[in-house]
KOLLOMAR-403409 format. One record per residue (C-alpha): residue number from 0; residue in one letter; y, x, z. Coordinates in nm, 4 decimals. Layout:
! residues N
@i NUM; aa A; yy Y; xx X; zz Z
...
***
This chain:
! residues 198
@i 0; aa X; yy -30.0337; xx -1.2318; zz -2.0423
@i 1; aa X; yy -30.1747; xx -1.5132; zz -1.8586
@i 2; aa X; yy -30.2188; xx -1.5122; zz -1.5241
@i 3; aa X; yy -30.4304; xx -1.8325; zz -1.4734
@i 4; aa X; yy -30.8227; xx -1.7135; zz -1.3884
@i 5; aa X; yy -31.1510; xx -1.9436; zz -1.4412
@i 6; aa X; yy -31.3699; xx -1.9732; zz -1.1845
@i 7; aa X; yy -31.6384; xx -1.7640; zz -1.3890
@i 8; aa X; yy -31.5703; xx -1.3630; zz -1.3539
@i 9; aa X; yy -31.8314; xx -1.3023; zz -1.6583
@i 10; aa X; yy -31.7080; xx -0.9563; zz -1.8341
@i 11; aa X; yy -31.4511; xx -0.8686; zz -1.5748
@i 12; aa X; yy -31.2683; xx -0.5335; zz -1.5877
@i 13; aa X; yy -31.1346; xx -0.3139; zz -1.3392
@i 14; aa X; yy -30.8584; xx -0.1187; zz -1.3907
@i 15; aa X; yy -30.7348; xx 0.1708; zz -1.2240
@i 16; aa X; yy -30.3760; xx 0.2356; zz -1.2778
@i 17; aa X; yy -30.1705; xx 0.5699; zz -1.1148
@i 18; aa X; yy -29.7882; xx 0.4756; zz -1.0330
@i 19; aa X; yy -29.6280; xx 0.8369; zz -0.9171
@i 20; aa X; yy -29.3035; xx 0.9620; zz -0.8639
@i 21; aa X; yy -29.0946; xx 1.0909; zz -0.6061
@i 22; aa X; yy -28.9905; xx 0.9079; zz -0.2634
@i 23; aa X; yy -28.7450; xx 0.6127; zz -0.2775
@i 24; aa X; yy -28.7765; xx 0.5412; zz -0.6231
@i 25; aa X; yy -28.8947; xx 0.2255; zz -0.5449
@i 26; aa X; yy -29.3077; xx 0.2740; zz -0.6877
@i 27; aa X; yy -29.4055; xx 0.0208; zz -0.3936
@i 28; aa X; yy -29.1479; xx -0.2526; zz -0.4848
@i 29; aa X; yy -29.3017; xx -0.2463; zz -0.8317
@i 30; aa X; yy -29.6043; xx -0.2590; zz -0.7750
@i 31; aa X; yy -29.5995; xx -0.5747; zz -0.5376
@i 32; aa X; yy -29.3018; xx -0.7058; zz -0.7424
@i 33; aa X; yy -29.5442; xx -0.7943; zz -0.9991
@i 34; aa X; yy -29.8669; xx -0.8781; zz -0.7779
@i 35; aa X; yy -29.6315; xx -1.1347; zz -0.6106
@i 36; aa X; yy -29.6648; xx -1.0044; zz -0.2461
@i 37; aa X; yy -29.2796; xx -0.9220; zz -0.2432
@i 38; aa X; yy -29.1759; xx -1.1457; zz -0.0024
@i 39; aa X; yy -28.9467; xx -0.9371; zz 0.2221
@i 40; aa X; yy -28.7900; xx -0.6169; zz 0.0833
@i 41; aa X; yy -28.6933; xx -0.5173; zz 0.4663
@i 42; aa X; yy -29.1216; xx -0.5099; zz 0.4774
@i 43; aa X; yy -29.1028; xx -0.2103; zz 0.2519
@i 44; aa X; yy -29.1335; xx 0.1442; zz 0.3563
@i 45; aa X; yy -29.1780; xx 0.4535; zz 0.2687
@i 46; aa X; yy -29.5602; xx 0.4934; zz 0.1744
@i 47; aa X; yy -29.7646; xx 0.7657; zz 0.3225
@i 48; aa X; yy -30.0992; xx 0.8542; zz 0.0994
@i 49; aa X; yy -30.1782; xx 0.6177; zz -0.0832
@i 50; aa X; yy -30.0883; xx 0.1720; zz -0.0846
@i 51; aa X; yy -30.2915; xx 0.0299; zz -0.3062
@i 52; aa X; yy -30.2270; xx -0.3357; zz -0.4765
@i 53; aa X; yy -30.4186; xx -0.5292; zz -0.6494
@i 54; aa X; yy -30.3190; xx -0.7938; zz -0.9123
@i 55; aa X; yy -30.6230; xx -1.0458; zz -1.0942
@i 56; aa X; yy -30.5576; xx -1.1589; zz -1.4711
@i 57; aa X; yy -30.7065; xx -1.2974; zz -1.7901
@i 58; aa X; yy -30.5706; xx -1.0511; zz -2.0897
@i 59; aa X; yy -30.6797; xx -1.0946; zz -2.4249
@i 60; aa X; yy -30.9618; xx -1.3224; zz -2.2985
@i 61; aa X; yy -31.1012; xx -1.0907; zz -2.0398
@i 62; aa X; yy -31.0605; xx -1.1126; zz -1.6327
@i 63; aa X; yy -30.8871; xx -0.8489; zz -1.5001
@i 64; aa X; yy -30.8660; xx -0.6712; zz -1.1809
@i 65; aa X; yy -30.5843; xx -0.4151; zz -1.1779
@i 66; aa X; yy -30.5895; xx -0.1977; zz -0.9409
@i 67; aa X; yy -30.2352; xx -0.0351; zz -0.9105
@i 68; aa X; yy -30.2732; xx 0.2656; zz -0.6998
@i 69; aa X; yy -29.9310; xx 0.3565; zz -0.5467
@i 70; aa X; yy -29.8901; xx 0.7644; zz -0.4381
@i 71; aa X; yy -29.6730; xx 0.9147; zz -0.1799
@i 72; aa X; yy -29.3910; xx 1.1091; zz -0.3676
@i 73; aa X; yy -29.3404; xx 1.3541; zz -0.0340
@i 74; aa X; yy -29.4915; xx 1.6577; zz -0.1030
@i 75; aa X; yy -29.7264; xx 1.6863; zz 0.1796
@i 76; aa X; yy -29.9298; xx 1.4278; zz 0.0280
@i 77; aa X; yy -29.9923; xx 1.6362; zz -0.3041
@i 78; aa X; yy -30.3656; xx 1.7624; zz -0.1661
@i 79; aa X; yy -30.4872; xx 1.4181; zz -0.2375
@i 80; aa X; yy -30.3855; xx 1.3840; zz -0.5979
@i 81; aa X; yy -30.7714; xx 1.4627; zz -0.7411
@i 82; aa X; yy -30.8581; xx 1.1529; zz -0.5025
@i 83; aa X; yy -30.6153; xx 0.9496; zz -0.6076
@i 84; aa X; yy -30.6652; xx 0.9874; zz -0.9765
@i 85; aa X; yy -31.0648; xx 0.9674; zz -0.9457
@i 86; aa X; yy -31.1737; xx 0.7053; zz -1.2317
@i 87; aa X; yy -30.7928; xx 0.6127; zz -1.2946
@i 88; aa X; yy -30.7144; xx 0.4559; zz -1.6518
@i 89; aa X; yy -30.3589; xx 0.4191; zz -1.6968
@i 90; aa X; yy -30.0754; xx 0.6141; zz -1.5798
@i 91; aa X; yy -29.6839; xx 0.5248; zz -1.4914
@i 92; aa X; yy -29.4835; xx 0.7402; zz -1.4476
@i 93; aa X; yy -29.1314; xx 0.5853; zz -1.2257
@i 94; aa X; yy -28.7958; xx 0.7537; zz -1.1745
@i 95; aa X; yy -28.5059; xx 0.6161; zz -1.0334
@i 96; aa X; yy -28.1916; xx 0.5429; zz -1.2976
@i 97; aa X; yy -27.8994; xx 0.6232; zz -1.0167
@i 98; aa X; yy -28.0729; xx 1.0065; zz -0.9841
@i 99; aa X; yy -28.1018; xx 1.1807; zz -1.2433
@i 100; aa X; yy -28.3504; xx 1.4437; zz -1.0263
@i 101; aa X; yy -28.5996; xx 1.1862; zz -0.9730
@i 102; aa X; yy -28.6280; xx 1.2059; zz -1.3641
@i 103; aa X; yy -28.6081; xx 1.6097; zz -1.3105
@i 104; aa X; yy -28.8667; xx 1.6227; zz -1.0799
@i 105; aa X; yy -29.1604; xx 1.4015; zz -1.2828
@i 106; aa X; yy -29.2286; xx 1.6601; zz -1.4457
@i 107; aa X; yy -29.4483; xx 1.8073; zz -1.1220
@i 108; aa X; yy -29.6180; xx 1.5177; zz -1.1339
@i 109; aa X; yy -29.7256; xx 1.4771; zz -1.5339
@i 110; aa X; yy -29.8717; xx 1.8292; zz -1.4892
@i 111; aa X; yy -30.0645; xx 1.7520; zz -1.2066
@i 112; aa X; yy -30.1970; xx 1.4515; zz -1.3724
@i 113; aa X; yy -30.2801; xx 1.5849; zz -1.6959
@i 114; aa X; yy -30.4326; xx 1.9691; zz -1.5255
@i 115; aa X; yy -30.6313; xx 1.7108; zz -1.3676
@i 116; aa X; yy -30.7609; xx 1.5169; zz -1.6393
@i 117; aa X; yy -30.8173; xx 1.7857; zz -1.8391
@i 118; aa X; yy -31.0097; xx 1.9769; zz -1.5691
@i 119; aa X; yy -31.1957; xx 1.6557; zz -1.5456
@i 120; aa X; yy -31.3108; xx 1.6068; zz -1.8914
@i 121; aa X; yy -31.0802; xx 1.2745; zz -1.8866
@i 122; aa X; yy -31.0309; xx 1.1344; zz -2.2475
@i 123; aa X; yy -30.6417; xx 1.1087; zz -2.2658
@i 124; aa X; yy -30.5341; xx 0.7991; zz -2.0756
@i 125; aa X; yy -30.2252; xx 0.5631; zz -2.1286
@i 126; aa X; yy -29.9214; xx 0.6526; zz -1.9918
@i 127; aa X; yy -29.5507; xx 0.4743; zz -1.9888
@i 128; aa X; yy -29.2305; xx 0.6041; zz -1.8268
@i 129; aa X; yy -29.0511; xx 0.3566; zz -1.6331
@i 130; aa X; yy -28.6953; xx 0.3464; zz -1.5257
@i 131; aa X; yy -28.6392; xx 0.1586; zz -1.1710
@i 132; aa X; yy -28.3195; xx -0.0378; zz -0.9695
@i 133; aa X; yy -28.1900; xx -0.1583; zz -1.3110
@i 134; aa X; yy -28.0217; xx -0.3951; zz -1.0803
@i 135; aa X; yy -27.7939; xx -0.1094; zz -0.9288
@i 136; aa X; yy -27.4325; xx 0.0058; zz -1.1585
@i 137; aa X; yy -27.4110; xx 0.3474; zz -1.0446
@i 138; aa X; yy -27.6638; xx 0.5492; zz -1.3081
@i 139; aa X; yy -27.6949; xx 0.8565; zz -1.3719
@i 140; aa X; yy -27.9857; xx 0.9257; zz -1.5976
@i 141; aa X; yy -27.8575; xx 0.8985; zz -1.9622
@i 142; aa X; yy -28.0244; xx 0.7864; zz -2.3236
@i 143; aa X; yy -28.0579; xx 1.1670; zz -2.4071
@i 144; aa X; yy -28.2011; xx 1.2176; zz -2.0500
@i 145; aa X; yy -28.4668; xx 1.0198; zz -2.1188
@i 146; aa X; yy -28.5698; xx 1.0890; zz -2.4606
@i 147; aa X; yy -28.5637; xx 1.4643; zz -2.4014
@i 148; aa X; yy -28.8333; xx 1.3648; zz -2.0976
@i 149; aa X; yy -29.0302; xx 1.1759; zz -2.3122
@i 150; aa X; yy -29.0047; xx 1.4296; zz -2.6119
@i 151; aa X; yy -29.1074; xx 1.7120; zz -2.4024
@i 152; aa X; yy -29.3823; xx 1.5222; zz -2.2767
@i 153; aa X; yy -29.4799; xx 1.3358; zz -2.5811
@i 154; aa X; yy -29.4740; xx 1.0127; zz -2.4052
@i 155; aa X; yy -29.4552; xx 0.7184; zz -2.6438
@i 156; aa X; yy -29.3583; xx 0.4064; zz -2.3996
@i 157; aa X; yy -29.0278; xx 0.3572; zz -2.1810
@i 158; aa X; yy -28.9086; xx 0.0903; zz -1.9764
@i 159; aa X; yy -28.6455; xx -0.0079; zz -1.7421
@i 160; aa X; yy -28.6977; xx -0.2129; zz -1.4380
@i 161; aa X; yy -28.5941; xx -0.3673; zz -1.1386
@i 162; aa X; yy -28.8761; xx -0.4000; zz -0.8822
@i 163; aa X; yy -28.5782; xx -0.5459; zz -0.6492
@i 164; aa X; yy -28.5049; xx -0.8243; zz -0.8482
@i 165; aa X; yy -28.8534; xx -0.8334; zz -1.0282
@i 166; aa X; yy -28.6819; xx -0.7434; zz -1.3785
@i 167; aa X; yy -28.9042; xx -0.6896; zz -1.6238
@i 168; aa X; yy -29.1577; xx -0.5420; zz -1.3880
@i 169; aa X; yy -29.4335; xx -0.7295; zz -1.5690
@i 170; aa X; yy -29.3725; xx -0.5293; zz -1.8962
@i 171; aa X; yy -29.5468; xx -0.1487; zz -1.8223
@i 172; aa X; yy -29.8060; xx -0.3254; zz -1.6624
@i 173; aa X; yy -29.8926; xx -0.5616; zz -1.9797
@i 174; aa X; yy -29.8284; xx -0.2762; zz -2.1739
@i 175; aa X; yy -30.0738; xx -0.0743; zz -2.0195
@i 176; aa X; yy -30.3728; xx -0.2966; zz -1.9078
@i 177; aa X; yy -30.3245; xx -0.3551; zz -2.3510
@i 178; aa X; yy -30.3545; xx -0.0512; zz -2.4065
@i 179; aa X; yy -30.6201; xx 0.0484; zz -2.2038
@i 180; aa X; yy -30.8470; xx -0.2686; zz -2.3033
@i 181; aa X; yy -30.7942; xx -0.1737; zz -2.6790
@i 182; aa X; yy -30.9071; xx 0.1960; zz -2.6717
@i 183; aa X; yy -31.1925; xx 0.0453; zz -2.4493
@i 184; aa X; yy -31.2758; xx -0.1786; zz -2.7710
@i 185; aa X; yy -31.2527; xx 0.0508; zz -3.0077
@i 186; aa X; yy -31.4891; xx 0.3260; zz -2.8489
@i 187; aa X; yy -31.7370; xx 0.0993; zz -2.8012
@i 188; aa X; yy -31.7004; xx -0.0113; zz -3.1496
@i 189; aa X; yy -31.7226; xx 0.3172; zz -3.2345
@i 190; aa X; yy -32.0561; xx 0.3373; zz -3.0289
@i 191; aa X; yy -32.1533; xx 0.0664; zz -3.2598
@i 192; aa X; yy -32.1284; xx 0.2121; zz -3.5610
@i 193; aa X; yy -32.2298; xx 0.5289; zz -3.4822
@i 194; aa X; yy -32.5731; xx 0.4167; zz -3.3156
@i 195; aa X; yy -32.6602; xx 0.0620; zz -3.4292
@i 196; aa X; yy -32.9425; xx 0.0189; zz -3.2159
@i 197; aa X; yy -32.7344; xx 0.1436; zz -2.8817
***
């Protein structure tokens, strides 16, 4: 994915993309991990609502803006969740490898997401699983764990991270921005075909 944008912003796309999980697993250090605005982990805290990043890109030709919209994992926050997912396109999921209930737990929020979309009328959007502090030795979440998660769920995309270090944080990202670009393409090629004149 290349990162370098022209000056032109002809066909641009915005992107909303949902990061949830529970507190502490490190969602925020992710997220500006990969926009580049991690300059000082001490700066990090605990977010409250909603921190929202933004990251601008050129993917398979087109200028993106991604907006990676970062929720509060305390439960007092939960109210806003048909806010926060208003218009969103992409989904990630983040627990934290050294607990195994932060994996336990994501469960509350892939049923609020998907009552939501549903409720909504949402077409099914993108959505990875993502494995954070890959830098850290003590972990407790297992192989099984996570392929029982992702069974149960019928998610198709895992990754593990480290937001800390910036390990592989680009990956989910790429992954989905690609996949929500191509599913773009191919309804409106559908569109096409199905109305010529449209």
């Amino acid at each position: 994915m290349n990162t370098m944008l022209p000056h032109s912003t002809k066909n641009e796309s915005i992107l909303k993309v949902a990061v949830l999980g529970l507190g502490s697993v490190g969602k925020t250090t992710i997220s500006k991990s990969y926009s580049g605005e991690l300059n000082d982990i001490d700066q990090i805290s605990m977010t409250k609502g909603v921190d929202i990043t933004v990251k601008r890109l050129i993917h398979q030709g087109k200028t993106v803006t991604l907006q990676i919209w970062d929720f509060a994992g305390q439960k007092q926050f939960r109210f806003m969740i048909d806010v926060f997912l208003r218009g969103v396109k992409g989904v990630m999921y983040v627990y934290d490898i050294t607990d195994i209930e932060t994996l336990a737990y994501l469960h509350e929020f892939v049923d609020l997401t998907r009552n939501y979309l549903a409720n909504h009328f949402y077409p099914n959007v993108p959505e990875v699983l993502v494995g954070n502090k890959l830098d850290l030795e003590q972990v407790e979440v297992s192989i099984e764990d996570i392929h029982d998660f992702m069974k149960n769920y019928n998610i198709k995309k895992h990754f593990l991270v480290s937001g800390l270090l910036s390990g592989n944080v680009s990956e989910p990202f790429e992954y989905v921005v690609d996949q929500i670009l191509n599913k773009e393409q191919n309804l409106a090629d559908e569109l096409i075909s199905k109305y010529p004149s449209f």
